[in-house]
mmCIF file of the N, C-alpha and C atoms, coordinates in Angstrom:
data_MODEL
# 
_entry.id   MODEL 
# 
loop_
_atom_site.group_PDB 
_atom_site.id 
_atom_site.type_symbol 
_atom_site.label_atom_id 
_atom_site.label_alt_id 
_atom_site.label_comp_id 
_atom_site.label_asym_id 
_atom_site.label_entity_id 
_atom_site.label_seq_id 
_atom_site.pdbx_PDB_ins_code 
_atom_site.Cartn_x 
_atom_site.Cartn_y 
_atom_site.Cartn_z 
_atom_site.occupancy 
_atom_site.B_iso_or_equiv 
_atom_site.pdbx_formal_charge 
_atom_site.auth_seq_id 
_atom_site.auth_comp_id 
_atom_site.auth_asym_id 
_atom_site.auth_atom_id 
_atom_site.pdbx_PDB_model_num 
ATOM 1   N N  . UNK A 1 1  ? 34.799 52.701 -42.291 1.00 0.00 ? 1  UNK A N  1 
ATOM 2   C CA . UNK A 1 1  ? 34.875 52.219 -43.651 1.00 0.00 ? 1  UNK A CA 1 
ATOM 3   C C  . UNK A 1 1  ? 36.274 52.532 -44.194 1.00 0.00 ? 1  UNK A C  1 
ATOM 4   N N  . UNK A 1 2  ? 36.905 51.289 -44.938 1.00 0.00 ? 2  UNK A N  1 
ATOM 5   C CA . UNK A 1 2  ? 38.454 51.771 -44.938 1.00 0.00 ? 2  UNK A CA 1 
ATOM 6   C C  . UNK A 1 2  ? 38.032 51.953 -47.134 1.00 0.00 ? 2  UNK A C  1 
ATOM 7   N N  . UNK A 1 3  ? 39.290 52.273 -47.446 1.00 0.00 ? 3  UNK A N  1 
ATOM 8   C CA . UNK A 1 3  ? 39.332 52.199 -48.860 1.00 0.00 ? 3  UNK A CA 1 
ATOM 9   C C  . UNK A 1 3  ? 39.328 51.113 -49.860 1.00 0.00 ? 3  UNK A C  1 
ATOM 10  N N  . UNK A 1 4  ? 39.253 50.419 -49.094 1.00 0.00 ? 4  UNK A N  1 
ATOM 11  C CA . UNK A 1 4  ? 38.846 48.840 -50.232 1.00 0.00 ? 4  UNK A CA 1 
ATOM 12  C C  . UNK A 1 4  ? 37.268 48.637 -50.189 1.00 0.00 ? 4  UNK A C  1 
ATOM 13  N N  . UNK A 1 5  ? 36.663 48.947 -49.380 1.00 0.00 ? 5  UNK A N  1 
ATOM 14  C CA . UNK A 1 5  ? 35.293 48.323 -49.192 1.00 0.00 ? 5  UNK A CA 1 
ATOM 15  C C  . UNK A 1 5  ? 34.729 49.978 -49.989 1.00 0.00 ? 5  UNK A C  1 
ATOM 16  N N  . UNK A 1 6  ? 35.402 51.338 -49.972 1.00 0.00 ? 6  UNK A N  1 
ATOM 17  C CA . UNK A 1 6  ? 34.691 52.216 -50.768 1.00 0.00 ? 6  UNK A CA 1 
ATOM 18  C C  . UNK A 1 6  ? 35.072 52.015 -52.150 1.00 0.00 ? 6  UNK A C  1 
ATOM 19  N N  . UNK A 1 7  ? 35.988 51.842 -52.619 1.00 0.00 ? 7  UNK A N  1 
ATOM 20  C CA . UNK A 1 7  ? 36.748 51.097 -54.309 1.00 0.00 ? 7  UNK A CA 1 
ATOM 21  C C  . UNK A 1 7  ? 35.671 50.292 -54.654 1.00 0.00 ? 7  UNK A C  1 
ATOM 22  N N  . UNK A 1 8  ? 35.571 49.417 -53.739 1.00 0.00 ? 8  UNK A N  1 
ATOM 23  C CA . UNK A 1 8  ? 34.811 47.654 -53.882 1.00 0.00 ? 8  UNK A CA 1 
ATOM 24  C C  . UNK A 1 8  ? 33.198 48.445 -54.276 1.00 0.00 ? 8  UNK A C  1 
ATOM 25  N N  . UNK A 1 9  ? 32.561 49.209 -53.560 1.00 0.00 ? 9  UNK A N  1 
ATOM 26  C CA . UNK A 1 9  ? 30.968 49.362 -53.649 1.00 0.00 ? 9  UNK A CA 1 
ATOM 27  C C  . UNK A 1 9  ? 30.762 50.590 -54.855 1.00 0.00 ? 9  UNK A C  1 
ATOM 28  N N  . UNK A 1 10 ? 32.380 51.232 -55.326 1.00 0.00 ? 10 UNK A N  1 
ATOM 29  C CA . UNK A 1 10 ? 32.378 52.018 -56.409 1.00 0.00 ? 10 UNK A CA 1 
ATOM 30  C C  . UNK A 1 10 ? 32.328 50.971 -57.488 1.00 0.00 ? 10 UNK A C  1 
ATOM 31  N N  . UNK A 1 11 ? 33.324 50.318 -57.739 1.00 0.00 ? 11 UNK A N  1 
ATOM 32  C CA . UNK A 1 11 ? 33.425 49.387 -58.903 1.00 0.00 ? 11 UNK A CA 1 
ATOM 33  C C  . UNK A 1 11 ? 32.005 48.223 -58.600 1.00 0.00 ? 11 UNK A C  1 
ATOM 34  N N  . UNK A 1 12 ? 31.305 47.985 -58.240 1.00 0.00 ? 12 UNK A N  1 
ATOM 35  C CA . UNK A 1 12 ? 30.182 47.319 -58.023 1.00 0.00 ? 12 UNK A CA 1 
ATOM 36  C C  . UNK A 1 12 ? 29.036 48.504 -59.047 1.00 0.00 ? 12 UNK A C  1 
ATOM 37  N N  . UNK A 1 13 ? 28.925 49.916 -58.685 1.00 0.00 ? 13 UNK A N  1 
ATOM 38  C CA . UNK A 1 13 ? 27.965 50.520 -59.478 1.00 0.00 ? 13 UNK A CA 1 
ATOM 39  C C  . UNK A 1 13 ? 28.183 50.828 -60.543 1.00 0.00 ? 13 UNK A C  1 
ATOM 40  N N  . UNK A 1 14 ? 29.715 51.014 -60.890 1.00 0.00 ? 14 UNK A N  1 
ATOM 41  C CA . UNK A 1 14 ? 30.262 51.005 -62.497 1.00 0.00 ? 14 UNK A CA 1 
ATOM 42  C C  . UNK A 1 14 ? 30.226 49.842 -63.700 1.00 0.00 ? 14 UNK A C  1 
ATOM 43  N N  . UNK A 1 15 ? 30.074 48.903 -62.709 1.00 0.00 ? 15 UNK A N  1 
ATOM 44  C CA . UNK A 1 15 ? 29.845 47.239 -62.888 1.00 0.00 ? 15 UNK A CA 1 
ATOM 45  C C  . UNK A 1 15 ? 27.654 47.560 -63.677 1.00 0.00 ? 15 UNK A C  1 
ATOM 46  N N  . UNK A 1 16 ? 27.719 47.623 -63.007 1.00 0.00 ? 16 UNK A N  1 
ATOM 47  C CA . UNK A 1 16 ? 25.856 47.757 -62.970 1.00 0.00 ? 16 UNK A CA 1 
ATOM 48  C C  . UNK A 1 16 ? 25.439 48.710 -64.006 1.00 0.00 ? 16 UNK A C  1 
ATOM 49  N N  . UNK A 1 17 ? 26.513 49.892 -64.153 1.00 0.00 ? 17 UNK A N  1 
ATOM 50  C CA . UNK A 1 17 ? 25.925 50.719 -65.209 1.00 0.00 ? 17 UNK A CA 1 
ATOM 51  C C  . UNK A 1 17 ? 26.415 50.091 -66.702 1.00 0.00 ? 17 UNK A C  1 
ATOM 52  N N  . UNK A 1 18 ? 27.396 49.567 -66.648 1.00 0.00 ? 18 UNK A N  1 
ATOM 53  C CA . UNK A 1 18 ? 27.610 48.617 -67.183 1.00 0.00 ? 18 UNK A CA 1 
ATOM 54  C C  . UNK A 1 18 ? 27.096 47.547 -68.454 1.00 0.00 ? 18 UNK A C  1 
ATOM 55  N N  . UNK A 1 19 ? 26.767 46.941 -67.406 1.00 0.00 ? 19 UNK A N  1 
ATOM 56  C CA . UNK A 1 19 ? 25.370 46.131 -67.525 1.00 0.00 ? 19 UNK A CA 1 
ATOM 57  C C  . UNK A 1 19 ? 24.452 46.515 -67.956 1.00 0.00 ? 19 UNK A C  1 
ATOM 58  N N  . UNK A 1 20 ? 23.885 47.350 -67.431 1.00 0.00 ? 20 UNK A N  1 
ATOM 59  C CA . UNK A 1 20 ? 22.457 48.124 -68.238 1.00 0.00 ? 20 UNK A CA 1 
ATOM 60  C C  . UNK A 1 20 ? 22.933 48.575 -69.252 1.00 0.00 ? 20 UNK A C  1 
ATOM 61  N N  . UNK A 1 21 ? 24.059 49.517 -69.750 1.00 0.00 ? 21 UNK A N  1 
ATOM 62  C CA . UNK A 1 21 ? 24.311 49.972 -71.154 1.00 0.00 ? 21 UNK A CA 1 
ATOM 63  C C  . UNK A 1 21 ? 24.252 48.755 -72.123 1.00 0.00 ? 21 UNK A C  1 
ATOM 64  N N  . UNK A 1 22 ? 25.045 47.872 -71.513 1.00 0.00 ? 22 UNK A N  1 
ATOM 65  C CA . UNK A 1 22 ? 25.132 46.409 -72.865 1.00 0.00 ? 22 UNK A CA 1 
ATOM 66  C C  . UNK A 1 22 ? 23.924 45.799 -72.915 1.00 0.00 ? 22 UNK A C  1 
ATOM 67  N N  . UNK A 1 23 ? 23.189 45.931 -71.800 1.00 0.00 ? 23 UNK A N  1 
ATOM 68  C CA . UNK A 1 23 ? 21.534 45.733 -72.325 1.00 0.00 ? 23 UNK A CA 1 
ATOM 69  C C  . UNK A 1 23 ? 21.010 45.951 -73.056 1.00 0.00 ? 23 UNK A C  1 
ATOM 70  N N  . UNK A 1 24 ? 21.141 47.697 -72.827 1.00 0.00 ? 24 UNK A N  1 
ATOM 71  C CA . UNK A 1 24 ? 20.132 48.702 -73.674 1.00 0.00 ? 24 UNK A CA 1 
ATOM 72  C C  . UNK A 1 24 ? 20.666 48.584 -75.116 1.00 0.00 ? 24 UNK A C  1 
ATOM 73  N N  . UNK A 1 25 ? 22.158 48.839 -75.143 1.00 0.00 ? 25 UNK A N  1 
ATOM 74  C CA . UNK A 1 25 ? 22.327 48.295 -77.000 1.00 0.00 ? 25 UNK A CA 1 
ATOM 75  C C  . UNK A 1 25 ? 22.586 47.567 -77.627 1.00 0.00 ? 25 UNK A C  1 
ATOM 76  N N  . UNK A 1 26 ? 22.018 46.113 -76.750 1.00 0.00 ? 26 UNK A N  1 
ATOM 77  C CA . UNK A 1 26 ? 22.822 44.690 -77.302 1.00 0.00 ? 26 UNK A CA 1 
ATOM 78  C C  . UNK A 1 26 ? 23.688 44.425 -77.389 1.00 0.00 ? 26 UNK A C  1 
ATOM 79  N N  . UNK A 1 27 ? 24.692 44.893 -76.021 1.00 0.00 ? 27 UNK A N  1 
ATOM 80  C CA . UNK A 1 27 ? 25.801 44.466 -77.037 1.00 0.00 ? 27 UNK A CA 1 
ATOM 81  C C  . UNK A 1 27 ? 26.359 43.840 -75.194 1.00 0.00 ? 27 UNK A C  1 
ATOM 82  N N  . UNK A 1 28 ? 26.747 42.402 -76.190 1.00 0.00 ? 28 UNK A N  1 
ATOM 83  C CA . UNK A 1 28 ? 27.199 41.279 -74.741 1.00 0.00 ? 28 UNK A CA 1 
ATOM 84  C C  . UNK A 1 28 ? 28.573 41.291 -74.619 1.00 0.00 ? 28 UNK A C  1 
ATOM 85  N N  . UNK A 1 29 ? 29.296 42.181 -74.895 1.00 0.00 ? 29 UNK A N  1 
ATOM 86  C CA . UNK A 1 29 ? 30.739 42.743 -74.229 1.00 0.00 ? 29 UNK A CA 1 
ATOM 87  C C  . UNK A 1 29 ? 30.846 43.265 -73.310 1.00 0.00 ? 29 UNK A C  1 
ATOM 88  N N  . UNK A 1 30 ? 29.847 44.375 -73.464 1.00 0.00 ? 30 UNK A N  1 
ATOM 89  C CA . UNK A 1 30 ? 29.659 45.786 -72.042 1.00 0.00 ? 30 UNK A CA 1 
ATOM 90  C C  . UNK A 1 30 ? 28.949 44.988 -71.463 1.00 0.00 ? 30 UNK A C  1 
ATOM 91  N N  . UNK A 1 31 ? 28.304 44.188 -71.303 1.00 0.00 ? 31 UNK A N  1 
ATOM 92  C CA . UNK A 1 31 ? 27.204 43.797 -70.283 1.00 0.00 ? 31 UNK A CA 1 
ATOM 93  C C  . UNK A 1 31 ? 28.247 42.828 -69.773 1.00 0.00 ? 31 UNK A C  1 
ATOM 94  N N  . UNK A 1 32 ? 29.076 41.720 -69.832 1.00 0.00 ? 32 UNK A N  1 
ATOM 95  C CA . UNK A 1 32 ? 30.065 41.083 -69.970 1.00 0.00 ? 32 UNK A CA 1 
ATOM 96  C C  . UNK A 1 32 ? 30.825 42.047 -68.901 1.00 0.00 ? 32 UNK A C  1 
ATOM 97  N N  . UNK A 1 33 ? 31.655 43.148 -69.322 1.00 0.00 ? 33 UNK A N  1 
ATOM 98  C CA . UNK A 1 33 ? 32.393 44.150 -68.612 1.00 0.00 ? 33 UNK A CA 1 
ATOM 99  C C  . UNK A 1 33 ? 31.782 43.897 -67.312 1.00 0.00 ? 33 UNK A C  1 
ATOM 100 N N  . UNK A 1 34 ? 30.631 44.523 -67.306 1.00 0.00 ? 34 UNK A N  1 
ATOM 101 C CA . UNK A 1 34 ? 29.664 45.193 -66.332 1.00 0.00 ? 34 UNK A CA 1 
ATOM 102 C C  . UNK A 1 34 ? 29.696 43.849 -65.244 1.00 0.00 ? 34 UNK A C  1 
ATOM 103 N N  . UNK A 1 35 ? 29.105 42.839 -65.524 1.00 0.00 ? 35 UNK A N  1 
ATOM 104 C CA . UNK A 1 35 ? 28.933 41.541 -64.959 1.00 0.00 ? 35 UNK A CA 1 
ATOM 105 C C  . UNK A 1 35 ? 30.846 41.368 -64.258 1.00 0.00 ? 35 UNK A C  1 
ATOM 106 N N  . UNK A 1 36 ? 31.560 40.972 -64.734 1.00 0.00 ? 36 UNK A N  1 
ATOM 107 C CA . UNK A 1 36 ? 32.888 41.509 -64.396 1.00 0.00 ? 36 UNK A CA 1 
ATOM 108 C C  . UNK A 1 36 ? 33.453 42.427 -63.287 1.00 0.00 ? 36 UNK A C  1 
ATOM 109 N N  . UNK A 1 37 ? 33.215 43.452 -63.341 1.00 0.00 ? 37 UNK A N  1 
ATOM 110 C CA . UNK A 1 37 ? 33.676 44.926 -62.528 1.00 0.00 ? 37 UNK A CA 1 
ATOM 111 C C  . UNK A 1 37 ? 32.589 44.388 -61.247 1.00 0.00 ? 37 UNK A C  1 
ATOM 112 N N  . UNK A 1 38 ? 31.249 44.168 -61.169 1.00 0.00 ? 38 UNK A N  1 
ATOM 113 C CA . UNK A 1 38 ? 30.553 43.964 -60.328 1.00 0.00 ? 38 UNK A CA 1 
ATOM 114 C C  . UNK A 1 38 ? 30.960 42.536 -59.179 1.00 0.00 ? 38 UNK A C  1 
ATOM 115 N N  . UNK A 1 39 ? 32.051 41.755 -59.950 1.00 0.00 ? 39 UNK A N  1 
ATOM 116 C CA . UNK A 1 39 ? 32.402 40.675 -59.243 1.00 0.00 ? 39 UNK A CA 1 
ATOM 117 C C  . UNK A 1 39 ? 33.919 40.742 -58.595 1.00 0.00 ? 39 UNK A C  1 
ATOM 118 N N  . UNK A 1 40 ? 34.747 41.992 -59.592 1.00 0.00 ? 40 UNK A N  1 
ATOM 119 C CA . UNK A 1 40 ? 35.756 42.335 -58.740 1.00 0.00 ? 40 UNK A CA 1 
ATOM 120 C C  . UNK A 1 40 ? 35.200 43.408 -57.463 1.00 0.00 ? 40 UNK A C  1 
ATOM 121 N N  . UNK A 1 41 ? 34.280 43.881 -57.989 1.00 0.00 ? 41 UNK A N  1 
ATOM 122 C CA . UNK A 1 41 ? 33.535 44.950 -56.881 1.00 0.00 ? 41 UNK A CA 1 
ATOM 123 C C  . UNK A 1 41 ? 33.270 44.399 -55.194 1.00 0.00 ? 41 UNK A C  1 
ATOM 124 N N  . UNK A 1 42 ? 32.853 43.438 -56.028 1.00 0.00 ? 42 UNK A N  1 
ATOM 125 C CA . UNK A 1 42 ? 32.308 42.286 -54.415 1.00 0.00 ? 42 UNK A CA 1 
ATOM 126 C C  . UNK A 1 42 ? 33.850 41.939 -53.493 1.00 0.00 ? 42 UNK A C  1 
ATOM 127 N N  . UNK A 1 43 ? 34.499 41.601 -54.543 1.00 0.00 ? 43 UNK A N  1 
ATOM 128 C CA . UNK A 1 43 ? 35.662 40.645 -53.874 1.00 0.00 ? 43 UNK A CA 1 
ATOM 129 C C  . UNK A 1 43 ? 36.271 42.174 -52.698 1.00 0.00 ? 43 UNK A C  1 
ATOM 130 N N  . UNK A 1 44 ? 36.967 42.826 -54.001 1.00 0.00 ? 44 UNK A N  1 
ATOM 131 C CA . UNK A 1 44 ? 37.081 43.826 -53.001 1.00 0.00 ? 44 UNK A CA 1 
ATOM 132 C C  . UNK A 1 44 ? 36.684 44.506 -52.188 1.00 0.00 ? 44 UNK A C  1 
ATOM 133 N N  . UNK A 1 45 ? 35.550 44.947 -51.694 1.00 0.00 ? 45 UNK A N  1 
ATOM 134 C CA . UNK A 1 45 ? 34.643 44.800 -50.741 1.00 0.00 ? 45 UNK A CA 1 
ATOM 135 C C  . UNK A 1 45 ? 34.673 43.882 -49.287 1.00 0.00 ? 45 UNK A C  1 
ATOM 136 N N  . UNK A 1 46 ? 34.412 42.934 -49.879 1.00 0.00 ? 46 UNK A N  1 
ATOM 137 C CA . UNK A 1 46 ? 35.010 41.564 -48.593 1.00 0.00 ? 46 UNK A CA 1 
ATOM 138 C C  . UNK A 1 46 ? 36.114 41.833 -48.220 1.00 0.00 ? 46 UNK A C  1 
ATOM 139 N N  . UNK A 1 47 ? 37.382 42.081 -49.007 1.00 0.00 ? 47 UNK A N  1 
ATOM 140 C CA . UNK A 1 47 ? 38.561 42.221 -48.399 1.00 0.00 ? 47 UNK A CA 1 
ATOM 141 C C  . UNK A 1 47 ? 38.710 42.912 -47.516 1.00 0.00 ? 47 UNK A C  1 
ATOM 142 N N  . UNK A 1 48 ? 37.735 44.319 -47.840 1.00 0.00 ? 48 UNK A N  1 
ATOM 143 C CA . UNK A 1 48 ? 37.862 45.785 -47.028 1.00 0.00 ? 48 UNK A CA 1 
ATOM 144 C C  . UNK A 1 48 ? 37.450 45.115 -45.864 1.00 0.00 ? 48 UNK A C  1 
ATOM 145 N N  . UNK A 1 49 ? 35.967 44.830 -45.714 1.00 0.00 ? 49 UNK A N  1 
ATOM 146 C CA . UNK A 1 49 ? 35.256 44.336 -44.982 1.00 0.00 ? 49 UNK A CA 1 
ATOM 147 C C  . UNK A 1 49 ? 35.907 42.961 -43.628 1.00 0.00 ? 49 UNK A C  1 
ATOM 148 N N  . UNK A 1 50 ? 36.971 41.935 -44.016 1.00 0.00 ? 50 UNK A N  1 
ATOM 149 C CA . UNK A 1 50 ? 37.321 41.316 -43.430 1.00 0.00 ? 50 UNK A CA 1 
ATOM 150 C C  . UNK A 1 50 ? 38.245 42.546 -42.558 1.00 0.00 ? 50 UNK A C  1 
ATOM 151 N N  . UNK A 1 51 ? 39.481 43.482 -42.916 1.00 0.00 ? 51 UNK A N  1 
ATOM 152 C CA . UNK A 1 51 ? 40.650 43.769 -42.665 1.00 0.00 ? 51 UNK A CA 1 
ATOM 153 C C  . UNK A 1 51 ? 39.799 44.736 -41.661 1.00 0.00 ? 51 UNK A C  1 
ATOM 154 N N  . UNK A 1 52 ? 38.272 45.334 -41.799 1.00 0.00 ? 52 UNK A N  1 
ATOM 155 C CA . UNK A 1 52 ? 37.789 45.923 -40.822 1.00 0.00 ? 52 UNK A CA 1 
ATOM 156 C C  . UNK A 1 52 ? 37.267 45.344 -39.550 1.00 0.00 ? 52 UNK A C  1 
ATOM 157 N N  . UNK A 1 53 ? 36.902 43.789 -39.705 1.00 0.00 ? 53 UNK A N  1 
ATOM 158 C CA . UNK A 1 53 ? 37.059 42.781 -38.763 1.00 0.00 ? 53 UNK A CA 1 
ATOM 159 C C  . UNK A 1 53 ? 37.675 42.750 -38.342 1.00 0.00 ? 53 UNK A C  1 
ATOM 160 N N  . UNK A 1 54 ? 39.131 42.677 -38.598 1.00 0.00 ? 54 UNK A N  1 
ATOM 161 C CA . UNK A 1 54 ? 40.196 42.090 -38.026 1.00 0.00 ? 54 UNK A CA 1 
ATOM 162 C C  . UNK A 1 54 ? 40.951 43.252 -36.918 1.00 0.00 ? 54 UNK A C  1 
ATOM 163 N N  . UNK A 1 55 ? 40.666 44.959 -37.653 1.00 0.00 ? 55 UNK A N  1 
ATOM 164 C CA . UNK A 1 55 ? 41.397 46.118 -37.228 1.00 0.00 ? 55 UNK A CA 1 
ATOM 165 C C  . UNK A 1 55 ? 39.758 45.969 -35.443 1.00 0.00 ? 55 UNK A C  1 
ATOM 166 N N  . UNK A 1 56 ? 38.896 45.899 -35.520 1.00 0.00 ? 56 UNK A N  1 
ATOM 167 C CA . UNK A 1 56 ? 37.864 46.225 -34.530 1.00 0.00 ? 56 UNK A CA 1 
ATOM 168 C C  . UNK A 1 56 ? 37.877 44.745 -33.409 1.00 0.00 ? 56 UNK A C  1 
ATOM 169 N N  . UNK A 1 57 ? 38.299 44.052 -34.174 1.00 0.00 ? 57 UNK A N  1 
ATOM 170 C CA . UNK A 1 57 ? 38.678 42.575 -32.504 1.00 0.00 ? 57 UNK A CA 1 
ATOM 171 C C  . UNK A 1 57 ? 39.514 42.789 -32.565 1.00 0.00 ? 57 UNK A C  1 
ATOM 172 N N  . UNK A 1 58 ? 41.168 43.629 -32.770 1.00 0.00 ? 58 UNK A N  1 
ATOM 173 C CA . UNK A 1 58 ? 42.368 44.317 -31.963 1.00 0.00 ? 58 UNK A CA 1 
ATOM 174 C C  . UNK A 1 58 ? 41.880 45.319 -31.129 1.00 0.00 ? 58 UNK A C  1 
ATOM 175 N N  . UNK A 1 59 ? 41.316 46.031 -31.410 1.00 0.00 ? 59 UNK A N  1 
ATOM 176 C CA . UNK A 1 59 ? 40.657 47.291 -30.645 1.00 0.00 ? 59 UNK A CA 1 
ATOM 177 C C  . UNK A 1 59 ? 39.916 46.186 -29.685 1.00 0.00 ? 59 UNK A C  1 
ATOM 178 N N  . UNK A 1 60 ? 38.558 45.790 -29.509 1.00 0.00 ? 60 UNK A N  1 
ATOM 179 C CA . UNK A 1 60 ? 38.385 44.807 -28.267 1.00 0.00 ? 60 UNK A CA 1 
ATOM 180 C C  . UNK A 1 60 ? 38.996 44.215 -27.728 1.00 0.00 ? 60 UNK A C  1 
ATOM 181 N N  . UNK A 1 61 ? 40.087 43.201 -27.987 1.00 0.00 ? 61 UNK A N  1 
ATOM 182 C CA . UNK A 1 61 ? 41.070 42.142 -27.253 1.00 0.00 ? 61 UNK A CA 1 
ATOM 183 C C  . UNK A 1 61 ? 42.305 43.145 -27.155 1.00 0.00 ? 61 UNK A C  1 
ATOM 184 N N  . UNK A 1 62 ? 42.497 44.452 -27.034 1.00 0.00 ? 62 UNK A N  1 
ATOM 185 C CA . UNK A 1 62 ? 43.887 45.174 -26.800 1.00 0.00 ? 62 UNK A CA 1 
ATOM 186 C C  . UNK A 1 62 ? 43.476 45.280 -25.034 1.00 0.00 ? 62 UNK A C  1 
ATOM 187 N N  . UNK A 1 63 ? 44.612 45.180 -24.616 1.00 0.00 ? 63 UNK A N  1 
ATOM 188 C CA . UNK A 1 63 ? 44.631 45.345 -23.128 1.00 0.00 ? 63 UNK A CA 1 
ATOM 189 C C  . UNK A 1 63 ? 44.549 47.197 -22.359 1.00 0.00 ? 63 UNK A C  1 
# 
């Protein structure tokens, strides 16, 4: 697991708590935020996630 995909699944639960706070007090900014952080959460994530693809088929196809 490299540091984008742990950033990415941090900002995904900060995203979520988020969310539930602007729930709980009505208020569609924080929930807004939350919805937000949870979608940069993802992206970054994938990124981690591809560049760990890419680092593990060098390691297989290295001679």
């Amino acid at each position: 697991m490299n540091k984008d995909q742990v950033k990415g699944v941090g900002e995904q639960i900060k995203g979520k708590i988020n969310e539930a706070v602007g729930k709980a007090t009505n208020n569609p900014g924080k929930e807004l935020k939350g919805d937000l952080q949870q979608g940069a959460g993802k992206v970054r994530k994938a990124y981690g996630d591809a560049k760990e693809d890419v680092k593990d088929n060098a390691k297989r196809n290295a001679p």
